[in-house]
C-alpha positions as CSV (number, residue, x, y, z in Angstrom):
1,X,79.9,85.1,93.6
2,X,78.4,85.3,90.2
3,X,80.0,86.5,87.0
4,X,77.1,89.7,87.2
5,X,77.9,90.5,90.7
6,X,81.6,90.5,89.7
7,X,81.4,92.8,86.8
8,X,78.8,95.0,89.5
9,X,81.9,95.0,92.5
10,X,84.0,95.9,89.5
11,X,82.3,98.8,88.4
12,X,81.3,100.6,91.4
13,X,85.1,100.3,92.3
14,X,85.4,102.2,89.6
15,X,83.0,104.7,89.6
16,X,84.1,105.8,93.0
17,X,87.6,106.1,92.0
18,X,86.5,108.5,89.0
19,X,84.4,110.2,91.6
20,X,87.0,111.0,93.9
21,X,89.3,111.6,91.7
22,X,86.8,114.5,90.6
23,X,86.5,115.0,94.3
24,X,90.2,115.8,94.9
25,X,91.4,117.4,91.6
26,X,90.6,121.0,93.4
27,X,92.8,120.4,96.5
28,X,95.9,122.0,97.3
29,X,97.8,118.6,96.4
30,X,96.3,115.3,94.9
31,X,97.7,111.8,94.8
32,X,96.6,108.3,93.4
33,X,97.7,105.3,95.7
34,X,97.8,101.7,94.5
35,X,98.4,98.9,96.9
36,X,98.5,95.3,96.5
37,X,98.6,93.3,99.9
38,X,99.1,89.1,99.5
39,X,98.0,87.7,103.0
40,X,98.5,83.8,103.9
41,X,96.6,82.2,107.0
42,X,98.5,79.7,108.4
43,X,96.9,77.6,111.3
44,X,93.8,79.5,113.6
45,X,96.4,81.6,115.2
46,X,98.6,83.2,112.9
47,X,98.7,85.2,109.6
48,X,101.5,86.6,107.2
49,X,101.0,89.4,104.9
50,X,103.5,90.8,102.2
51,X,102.4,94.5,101.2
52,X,103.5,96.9,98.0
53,X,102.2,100.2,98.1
54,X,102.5,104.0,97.2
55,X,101.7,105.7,100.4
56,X,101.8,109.4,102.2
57,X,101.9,108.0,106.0
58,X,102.2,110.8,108.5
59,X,101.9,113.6,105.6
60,X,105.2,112.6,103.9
61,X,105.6,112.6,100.1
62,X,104.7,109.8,98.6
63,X,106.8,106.7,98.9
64,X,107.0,103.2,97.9
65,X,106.6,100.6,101.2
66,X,107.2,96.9,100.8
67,X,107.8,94.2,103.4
68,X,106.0,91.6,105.5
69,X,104.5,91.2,108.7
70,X,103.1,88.7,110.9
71,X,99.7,88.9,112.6
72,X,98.7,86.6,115.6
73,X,95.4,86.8,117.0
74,X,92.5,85.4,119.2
75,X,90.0,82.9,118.3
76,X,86.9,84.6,116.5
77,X,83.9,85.9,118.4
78,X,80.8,84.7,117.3
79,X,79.5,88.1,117.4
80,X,82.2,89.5,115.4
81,X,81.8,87.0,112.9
82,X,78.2,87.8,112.0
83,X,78.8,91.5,111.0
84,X,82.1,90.3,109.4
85,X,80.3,87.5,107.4
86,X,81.1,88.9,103.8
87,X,84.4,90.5,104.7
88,X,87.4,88.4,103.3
89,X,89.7,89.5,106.1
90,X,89.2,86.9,108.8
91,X,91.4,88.6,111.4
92,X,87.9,91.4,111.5
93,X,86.5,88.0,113.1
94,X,88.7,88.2,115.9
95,X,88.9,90.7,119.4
96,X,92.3,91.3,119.5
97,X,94.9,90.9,116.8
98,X,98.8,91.5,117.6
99,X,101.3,92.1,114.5
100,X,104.9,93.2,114.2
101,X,106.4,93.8,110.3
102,X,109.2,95.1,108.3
103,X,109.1,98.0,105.9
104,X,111.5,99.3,103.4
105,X,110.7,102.7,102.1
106,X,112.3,104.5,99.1
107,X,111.2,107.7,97.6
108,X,112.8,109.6,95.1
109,X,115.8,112.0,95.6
110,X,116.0,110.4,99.4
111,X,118.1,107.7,101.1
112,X,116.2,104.4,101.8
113,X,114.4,104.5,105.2
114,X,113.8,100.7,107.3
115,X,110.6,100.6,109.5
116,X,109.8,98.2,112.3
117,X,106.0,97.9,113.5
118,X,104.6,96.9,116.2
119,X,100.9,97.5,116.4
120,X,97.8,95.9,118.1
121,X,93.9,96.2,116.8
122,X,90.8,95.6,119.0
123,X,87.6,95.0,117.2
124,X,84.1,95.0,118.6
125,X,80.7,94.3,117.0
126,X,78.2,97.1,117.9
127,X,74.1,97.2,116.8
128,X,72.6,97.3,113.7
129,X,75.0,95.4,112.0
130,X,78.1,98.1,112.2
131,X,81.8,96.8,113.4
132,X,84.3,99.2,114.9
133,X,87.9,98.4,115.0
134,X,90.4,100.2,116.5
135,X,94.4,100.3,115.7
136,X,97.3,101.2,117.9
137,X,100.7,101.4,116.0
138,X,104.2,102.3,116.9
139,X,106.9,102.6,113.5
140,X,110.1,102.6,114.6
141,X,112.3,104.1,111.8
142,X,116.0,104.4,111.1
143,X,117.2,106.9,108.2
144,X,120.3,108.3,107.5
145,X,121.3,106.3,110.6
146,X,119.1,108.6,112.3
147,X,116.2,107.2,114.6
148,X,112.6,108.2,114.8
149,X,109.4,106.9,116.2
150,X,105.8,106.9,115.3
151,X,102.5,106.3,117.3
152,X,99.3,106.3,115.4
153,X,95.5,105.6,116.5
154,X,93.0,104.6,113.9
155,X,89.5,104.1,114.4
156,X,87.4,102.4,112.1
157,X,83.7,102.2,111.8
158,X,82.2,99.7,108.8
159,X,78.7,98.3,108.2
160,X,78.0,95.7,105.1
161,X,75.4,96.6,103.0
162,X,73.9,94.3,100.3
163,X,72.4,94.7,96.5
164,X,70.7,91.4,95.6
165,X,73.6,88.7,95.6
166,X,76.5,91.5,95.8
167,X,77.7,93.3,99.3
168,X,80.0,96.0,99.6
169,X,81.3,96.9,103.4
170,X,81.7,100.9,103.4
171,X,83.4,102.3,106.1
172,X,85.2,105.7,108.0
173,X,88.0,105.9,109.9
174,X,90.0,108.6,111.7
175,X,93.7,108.4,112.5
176,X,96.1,110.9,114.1
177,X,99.4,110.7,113.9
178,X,102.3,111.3,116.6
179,X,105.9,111.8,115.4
180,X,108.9,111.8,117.6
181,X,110.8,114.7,114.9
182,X,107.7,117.3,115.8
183,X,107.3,116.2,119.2
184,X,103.5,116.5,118.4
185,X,100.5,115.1,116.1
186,X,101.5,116.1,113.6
187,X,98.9,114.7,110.9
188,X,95.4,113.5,111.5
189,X,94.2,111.5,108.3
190,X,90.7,110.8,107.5
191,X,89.4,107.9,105.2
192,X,86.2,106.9,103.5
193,X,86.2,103.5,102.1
194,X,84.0,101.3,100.2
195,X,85.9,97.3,100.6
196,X,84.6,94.9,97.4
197,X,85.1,91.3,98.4
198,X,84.7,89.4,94.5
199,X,85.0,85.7,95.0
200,X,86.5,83.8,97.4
201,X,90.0,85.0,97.4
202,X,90.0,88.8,95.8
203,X,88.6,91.8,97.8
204,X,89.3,95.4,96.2
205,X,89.5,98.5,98.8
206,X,88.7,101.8,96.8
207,X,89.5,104.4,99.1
208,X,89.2,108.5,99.8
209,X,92.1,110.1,102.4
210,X,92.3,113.7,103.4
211,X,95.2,114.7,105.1
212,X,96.0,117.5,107.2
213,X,99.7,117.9,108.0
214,X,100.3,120.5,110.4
215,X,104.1,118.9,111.2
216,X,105.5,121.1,108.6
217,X,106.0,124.6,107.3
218,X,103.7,125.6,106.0
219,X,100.9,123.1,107.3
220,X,99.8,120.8,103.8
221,X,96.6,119.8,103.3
222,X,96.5,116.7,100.5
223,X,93.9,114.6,99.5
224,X,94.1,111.0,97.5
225,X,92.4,108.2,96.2
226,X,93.6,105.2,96.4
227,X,93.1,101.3,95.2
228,X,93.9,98.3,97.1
229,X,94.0,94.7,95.9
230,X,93.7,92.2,98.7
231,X,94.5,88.6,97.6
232,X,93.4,86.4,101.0
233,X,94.6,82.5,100.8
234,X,95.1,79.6,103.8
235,X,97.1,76.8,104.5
236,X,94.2,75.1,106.9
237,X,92.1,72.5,105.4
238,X,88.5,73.7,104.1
């Protein structure tokens, strides 16, 4: 990718951040979310990930998550591949993806929570270019030595649009979330997303998410922006 297209991914990053920032400042609550996720491909089958982040999953407060997982998955579909072209993430290339991870959470003022996941992501290529993926997850959670569970749907719908040399792959996405404490879905969160892939290896995700947490007393309804850095590298020969 070019050194003006670079500066261009940069930029509209950016700008969209500021935008939403602007965007959420009137809501009842507001949060920023950085993320940095490291992902390593290791043969045609199977992929590791370590991810940092600030996050709000399920309408809690925000808390830091860090840990790896471990994604195996199908060979690409030739389909898939085409509307994925410019999308760094490879496993987008793929029908069916299957991962299982490890999460520590802290957050301040509360004891240390651990987090299996188990989750598995079907991905289809529809017309006119657009992609829709969708996400079933389970978190299993221990706290306080207290167990919970958590089942959450996300469905994803992305298109990749280009400006001369540069693309950028907006996208929405809808996810619910189930939580064994409230015996109910208790949040539904709602994303708008613009993913910047800038070279070979470094794609940014700026991000909207409004979330409406009706788990709680009173119900909460938050919004955030958020900024992802993706680093994407491979152990197969080029």
């Amino acid at each position: 990718m070019s050194r003006t297209c670079t500066t261009h991914a940069a930029f509209c990053s950016l700008a969209l951040l500021l935008c939403l920032a602007c965007l959420s400042a009137s809501a009842q609550e507001s949060e920023f979310l950085p993320e940095i996720d490291a992902h390593l491909t290791i043969n045609s089958a199977f992929r590791a990930y370590l991810q940092a982040k600030d996050d709000r999953e399920g309408g809690d407060p925000t808390q830091f998550t860090f840990g790896p997982s471990l994604q195996i998955y199908l060979k690409p579909l030739l389909k898939l591949k085409k509307v994925t072209t410019f999308d760094l993430d490879d496993s987008k290339s793929r029908f069916l993806v299957l991962e299982t991870g490890y999460r520590y959470i802290t957050a301040p003022d509360a004891n240390p929570e651990t987090r299996l996941i188990e989750a598995a992501t079907s991905n289809f290529p529809l017309q006119g270019g657009f992609f829709l993926s969708d996400r079933n997850r389970f978190d299993l959670d221990w706290k306080n030595d207290l167990f919970s569970w958590c089942y959450q749907n996300k469905l994803t719908l992305a298109c990749t649009f280009a400006i001369h040399s540069c693309h950028f792959i907006p996208y929405l996405a809808a996810e619910p979330f189930y939580e064994s404490q409230y015996s109910k879905r208790s949040t539904t969160s709602l994303y708008a997303d613009t993913l910047f892939p800038v070279g070979e290896h470094v794609q940014f995700n700026a991000y909207f998410e409004h979330d409406n947490n009706t788990g709680k007393r009173p119900s909460q309804q938050v919004n955030s922006v958020g900024l992802v850095l993706n680093f994407y590298f491979s152990l197969e020969e080029q």
